[in-house]
BANU-155822 format. One line per field, with one value per residue (C-alpha): residue in one letter; residue number from 1; x, y, z. Coordinates in steps of 0.2 Angstrom, whole numbers. Layout:
N
resn <- A|...
resi <- NUM|...
X <- X|...
Y <- Y|...
Z <- Z|...
***
This chain:
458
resn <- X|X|X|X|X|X|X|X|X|X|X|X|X|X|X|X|X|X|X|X|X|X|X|X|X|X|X|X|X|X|X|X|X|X|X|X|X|X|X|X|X|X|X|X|X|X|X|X|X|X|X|X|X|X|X|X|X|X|X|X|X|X|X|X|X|X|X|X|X|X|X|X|X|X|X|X|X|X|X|X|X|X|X|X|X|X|X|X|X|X|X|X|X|X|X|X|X|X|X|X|X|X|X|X|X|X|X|X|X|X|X|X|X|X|X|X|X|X|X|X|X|X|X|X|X|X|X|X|X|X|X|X|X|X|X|X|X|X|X|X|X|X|X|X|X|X|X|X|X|X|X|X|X|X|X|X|X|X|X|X|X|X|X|X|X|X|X|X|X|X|X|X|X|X|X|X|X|X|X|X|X|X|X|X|X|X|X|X|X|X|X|X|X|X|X|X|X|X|X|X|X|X|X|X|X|X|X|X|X|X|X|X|X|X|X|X|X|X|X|X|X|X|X|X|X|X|X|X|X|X|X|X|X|X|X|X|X|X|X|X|X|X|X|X|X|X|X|X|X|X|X|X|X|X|X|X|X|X|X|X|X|X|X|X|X|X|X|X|X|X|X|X|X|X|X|X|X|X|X|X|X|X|X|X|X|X|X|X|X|X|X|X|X|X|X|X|X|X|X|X|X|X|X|X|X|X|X|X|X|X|X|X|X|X|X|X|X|X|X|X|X|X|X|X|X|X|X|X|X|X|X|X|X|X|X|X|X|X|X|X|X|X|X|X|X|X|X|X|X|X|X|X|X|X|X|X|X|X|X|X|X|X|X|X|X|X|X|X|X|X|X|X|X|X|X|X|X|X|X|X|X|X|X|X|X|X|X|X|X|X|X|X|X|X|X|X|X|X|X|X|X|X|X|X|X|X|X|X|X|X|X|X|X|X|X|X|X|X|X|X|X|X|X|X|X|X|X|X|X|X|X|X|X|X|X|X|X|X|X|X|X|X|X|X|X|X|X|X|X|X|X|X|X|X|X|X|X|X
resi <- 1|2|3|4|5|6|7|8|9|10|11|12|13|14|15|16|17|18|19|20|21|22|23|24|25|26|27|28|29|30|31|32|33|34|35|36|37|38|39|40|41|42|43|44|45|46|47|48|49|50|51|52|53|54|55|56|57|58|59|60|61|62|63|64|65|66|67|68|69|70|71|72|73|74|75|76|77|78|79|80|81|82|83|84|85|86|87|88|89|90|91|92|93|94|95|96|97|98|99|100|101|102|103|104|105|106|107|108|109|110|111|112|113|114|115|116|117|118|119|120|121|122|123|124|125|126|127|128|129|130|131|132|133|134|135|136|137|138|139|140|141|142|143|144|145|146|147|148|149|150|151|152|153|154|155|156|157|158|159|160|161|162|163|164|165|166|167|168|169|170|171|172|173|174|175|176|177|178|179|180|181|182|183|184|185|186|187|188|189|190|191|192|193|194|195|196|197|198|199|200|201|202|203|204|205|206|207|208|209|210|211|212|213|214|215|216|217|218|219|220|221|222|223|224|225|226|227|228|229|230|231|232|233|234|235|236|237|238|239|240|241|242|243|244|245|246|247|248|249|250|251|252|253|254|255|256|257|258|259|260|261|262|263|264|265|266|267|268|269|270|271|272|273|274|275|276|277|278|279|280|281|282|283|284|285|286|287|288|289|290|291|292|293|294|295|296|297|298|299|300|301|302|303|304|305|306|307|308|309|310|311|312|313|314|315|316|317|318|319|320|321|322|323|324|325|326|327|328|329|330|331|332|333|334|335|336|337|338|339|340|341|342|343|344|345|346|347|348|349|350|351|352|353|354|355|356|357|358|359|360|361|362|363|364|365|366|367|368|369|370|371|372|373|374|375|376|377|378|379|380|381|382|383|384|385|386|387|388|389|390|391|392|393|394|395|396|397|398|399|400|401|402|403|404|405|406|407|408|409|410|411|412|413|414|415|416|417|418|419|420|421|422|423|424|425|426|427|428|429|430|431|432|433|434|435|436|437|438|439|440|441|442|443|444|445|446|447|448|449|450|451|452|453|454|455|456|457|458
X <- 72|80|92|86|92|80|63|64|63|45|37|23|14|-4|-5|1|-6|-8|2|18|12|11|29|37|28|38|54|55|47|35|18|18|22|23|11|19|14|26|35|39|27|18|2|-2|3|-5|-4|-9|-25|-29|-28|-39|-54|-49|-50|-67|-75|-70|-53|-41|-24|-23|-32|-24|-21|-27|-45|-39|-22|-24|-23|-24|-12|-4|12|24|29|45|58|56|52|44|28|24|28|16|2|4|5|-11|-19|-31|-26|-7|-11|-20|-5|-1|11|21|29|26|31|42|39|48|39|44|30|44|45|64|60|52|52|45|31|40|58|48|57|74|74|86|80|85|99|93|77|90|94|76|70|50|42|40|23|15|-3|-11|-27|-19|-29|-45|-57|-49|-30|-28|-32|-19|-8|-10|-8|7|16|15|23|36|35|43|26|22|6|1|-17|-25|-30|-48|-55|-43|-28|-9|-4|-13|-4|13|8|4|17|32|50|43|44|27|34|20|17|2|-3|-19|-20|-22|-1|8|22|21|11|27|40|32|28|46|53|40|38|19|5|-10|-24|-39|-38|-54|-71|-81|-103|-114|-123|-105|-100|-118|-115|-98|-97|-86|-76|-77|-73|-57|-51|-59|-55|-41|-32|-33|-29|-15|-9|-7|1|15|15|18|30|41|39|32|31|12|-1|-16|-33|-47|-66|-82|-95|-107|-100|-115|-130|-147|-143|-153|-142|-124|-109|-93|-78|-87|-103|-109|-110|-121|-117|-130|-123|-110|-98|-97|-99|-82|-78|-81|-74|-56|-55|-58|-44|-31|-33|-32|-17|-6|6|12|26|14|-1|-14|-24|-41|-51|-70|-74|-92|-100|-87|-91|-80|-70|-56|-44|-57|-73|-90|-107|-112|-109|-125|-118|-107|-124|-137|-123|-118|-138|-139|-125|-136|-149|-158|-172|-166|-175|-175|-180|-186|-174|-176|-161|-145|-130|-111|-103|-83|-76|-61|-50|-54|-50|-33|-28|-31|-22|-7|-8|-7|8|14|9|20|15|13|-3|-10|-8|-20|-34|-49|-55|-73|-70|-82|-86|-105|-121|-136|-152|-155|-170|-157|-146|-159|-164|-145|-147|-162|-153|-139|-149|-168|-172|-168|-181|-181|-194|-196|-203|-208|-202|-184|-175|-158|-163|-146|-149|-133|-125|-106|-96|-78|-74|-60|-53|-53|-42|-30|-26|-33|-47|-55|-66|-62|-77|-94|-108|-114|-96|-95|-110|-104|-88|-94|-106|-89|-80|-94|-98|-79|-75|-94|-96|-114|-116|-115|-120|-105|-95|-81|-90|-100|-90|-103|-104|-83|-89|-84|-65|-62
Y <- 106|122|128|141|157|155|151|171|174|163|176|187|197|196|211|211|211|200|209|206|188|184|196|182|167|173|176|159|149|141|147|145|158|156|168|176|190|202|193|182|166|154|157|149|147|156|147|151|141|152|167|161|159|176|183|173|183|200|202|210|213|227|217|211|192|193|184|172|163|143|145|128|119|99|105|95|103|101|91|77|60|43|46|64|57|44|54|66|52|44|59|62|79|73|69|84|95|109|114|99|106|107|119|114|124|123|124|143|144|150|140|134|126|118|101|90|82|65|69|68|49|56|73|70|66|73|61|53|45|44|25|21|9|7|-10|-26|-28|-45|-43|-61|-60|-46|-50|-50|-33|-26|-31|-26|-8|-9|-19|-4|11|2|0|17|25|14|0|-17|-28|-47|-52|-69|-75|-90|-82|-88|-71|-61|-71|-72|-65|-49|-43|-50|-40|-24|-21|-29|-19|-15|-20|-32|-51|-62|-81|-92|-99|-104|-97|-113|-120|-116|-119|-108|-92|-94|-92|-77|-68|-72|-59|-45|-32|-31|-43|-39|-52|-50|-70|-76|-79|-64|-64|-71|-79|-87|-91|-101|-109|-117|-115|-129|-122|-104|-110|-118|-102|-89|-94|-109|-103|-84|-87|-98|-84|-73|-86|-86|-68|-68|-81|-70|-55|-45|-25|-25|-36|-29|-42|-34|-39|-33|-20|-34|-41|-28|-36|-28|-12|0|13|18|9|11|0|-4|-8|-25|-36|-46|-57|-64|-72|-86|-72|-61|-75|-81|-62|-62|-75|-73|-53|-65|-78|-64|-54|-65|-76|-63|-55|-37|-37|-43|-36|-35|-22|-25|-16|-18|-12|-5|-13|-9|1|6|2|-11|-25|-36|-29|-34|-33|-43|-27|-16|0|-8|-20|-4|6|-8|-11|8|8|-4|2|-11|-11|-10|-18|-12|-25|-16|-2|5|-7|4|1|10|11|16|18|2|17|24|8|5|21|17|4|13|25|10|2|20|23|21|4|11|20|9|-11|-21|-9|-10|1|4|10|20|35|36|29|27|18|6|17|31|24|25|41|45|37|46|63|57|46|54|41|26|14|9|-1|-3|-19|-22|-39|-43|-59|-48|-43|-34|-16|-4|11|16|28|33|44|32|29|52|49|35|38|55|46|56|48|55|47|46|33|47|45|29|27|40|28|9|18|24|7|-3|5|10|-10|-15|-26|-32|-50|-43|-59|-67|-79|-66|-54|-63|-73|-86|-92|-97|-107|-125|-115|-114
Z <- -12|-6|5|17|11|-6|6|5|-13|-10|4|3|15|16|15|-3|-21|-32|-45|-36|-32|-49|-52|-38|-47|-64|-53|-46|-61|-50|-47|-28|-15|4|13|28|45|49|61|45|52|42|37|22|1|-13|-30|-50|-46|-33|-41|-57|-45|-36|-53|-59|-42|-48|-40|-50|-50|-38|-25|-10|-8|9|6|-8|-3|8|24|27|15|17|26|38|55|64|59|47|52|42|55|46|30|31|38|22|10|16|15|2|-5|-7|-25|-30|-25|-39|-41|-31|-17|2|15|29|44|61|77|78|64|51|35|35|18|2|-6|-22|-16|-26|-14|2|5|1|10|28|43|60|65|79|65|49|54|55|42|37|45|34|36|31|25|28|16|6|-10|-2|-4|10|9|-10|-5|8|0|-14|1|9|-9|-14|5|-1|14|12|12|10|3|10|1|-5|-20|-21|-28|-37|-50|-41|-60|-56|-41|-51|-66|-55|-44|-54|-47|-31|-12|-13|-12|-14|-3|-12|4|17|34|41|36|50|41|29|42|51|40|34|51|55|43|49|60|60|54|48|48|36|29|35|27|28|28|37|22|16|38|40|22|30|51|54|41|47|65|58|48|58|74|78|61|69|85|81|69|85|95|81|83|101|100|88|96|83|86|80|75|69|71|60|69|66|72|71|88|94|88|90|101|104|111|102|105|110|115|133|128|131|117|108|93|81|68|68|60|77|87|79|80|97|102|93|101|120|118|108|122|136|128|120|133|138|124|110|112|98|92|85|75|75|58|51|36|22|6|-9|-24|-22|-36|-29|-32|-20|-21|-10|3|6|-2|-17|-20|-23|-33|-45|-48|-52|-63|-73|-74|-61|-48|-30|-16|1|15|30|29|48|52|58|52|55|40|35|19|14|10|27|36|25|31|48|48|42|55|71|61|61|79|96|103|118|114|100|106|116|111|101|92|81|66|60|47|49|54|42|41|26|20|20|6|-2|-2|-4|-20|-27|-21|-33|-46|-47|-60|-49|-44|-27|-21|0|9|27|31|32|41|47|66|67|73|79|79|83|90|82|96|105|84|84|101|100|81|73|64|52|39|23|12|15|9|-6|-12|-13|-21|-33|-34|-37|-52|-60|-58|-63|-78|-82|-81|-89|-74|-80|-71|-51|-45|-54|-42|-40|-32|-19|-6|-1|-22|-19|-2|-9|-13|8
***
């Protein structure tokens, strides 16, 4: 970092060219400049890479940087706190940073200073924050296809994290091997031992709960099963919670709590659950509500069907199922296809969850929340695909046995934590093709990736 005086020797006018952009580069021995107006404001950086393009359009070195410097780079406002901290970590342009610093700029709109992107942790806080230590957060399911890309997220902002799983997909070597010297400690354990659940919520400061089976196909395999995990082993878990007096505890639901709905939905609408999944959904969001008092109240998220890359790969996941078939080379099937479905990216929902854990408790617990980053049609993943994949072969059929139809609305998750969706469905297509093919995943239907194959592990 730098102390205040030397933010000058990084400021240009907009007004100036990129001659003397490049003259400041060479004097400071980093190619990044702050752009300021004349009353010495903030209003963007200009960097090497932006001036290649500048000069690949025809600008020249006589041109004024006016049209070419970011306007809109990852910055932090205000005084420095872990809250902006994590909020820039998460984001996804935090890793494409070149050259590695970011502004600082006070609410005046001045810039008071610069720091390396990898010195964020240790750059001091305002004094009231500087005693403020980052939550222990227990992930309960954390080697599941959600929990290892949070578990992942969590790691890398530096939390203190405890990953409580049975293990039934992914090896307890894997997770030992990958985050060996860091904050992760790892329980081998079942949702259903109290025992054990309580003495790892006891040493947190949020819960998150993802440890229950996840699928209808897998759910109606196994109900009395899934009635024992997905509800009495759940809403015992928040009983623990409540009795501990944990800050946060984060219950992840479904979308599919809806059912067939005609209309979009939103946190009020009524519901209607098919499946003995959302019925368990259901159910579970009723009794956390109801039994969990003011000082621990949950916060559940209603999530969309679930698409991307993760440690644990899926395919038995609509989006993840058509991309691995792509990536080889194999016929997809569409049933129906008229069927409306919400979908979110797992990176999307990890970040989410971050941001409540983050969040004042005020604003964020005893809410639900649909989590959300786009609606689509079946049929339309499958044009999506061809727009991608021309050569694909996609075959469409007019009977199918899923009589769930829904759309939902992200508009209370924009409001109560900033939601906005960074991936879309054409991305992760784009993304399961590169991991399938990079890891030669060629047996899709192989037991690890399809939850209701492992039902006689539960």
């Amino acid at each position: 970092m730098f102390n205040n005086l030397k933010i000058l020797n990084f400021e240009l006018k907009s007004t100036d060219k990129i001659l003397k952009a490049l003259k400041t580069f060479d004097k400071n021995n980093i190619n990044l400049s702050i752009v300021v107006d004349k009353n010495k404001k903030f209003l963007g950086i200009i960097t090497s890479a932006d001036i290649r393009r500048a000069f690949l359009k025809g600008f020249t070195v006589n041109s004024p940087i006016t049209k070419i410097y970011n306007s809109t780079p990852l910055i932090i406002k205000g005084n420095v706190n872990e809250h902006k901290i994590s909020n820039l970590v998460s984001n996804k342009k935090f890793s494409q940073i070149d050259p590695p610093f970011i502004p600082l700029v006070g609410e005046e709109g001045k810039t008071y200073d610069l720091i390396k992107k990898d010195q964020i942790y240790n750059y001091p806080k305002k004094k009231k924050s500087s005693s403020y230590i980052l939550p222990k957060i227990l992930v309960i399911g954390g080697a599941g296809y959600i929990g290892s890309v949070l578990i992942d997220k969590l790691i890398s902002q530096k939390f203190k994290v405890i990953l409580f799983d049975k293990f039934v997909y992914n090896d307890i070597n894997f997770f030992k091997k990958k985050y060996k010297d860091t904050n992760l400690k790892i329980i081998n354990g079942d949702s259903q031992n109290i025992n054990k659940i309580f003495n790892a919520v006891k040493d947190c400061d949020a819960v998150v709960h993802l440890a229950e089976l996840v699928g209808d196909p897998l759910c109606e395999k196994r109900p009395a099963k899934t009635y024992a995990i997905n509800y009495l082993a759940s809403i015992t878990i928040g009983n623990i919670c409540k009795n501990l007096e944990i800050d946060k505890f984060i219950y992840v639901s479904s979308c599919s709590v809806y059912g067939a709905n005609k209309k979009i939905t939103n946190e009020k609408s009524s519901i209607n659950p098919l499946s003995i999944y959302a019925k368990l959904k259901a159910l579970c969001e009723k009794h956390l509500i109801r039994n969990l008092d003011e000082s621990v109240r949950p916060c559940i998220l209603r999530l969309g069907t679930v698409y991307g890359a993760s440690d644990r790969p899926r395919y038995d996941l609509v989006v993840n199922l058509f991309s691995g078939l792509i990536a080889n080379n194999k016929p997809i099937t569409i049933n129906g296809g008229n069927q409306w479905r919400p979908f979110v990216h797992v990176k999307d929902v990890a970040d989410s969850i971050i941001k409540i854990i983050n969040s004042d408790k005020k604003i964020v617990n005893g809410q639900i929340i649909n989590l959300v980053g786009e609606n689509l049609k079946i049929s339309k993943i499958g044009k999506i695909i061809k727009s991608i994949y021309p050569r694909a072969k996609i075959k469409y059929e007019d009977q199918t046995t899923d009589n769930r139809n829904y759309r939902s609305s992200n508009k209370k998750a924009r409001k109560i934590i900033k939601f906005r969706p960074n991936f879309k469905v054409i991305d992760g297509i784009k993304e399961i093709v590169l991991q399938t093919k990079k890891n030669k995943i060629k047996d899709l239907f192989n037991k690890k990736y399809i939850n209701i194959l492992n039902y006689n592990k539960f």
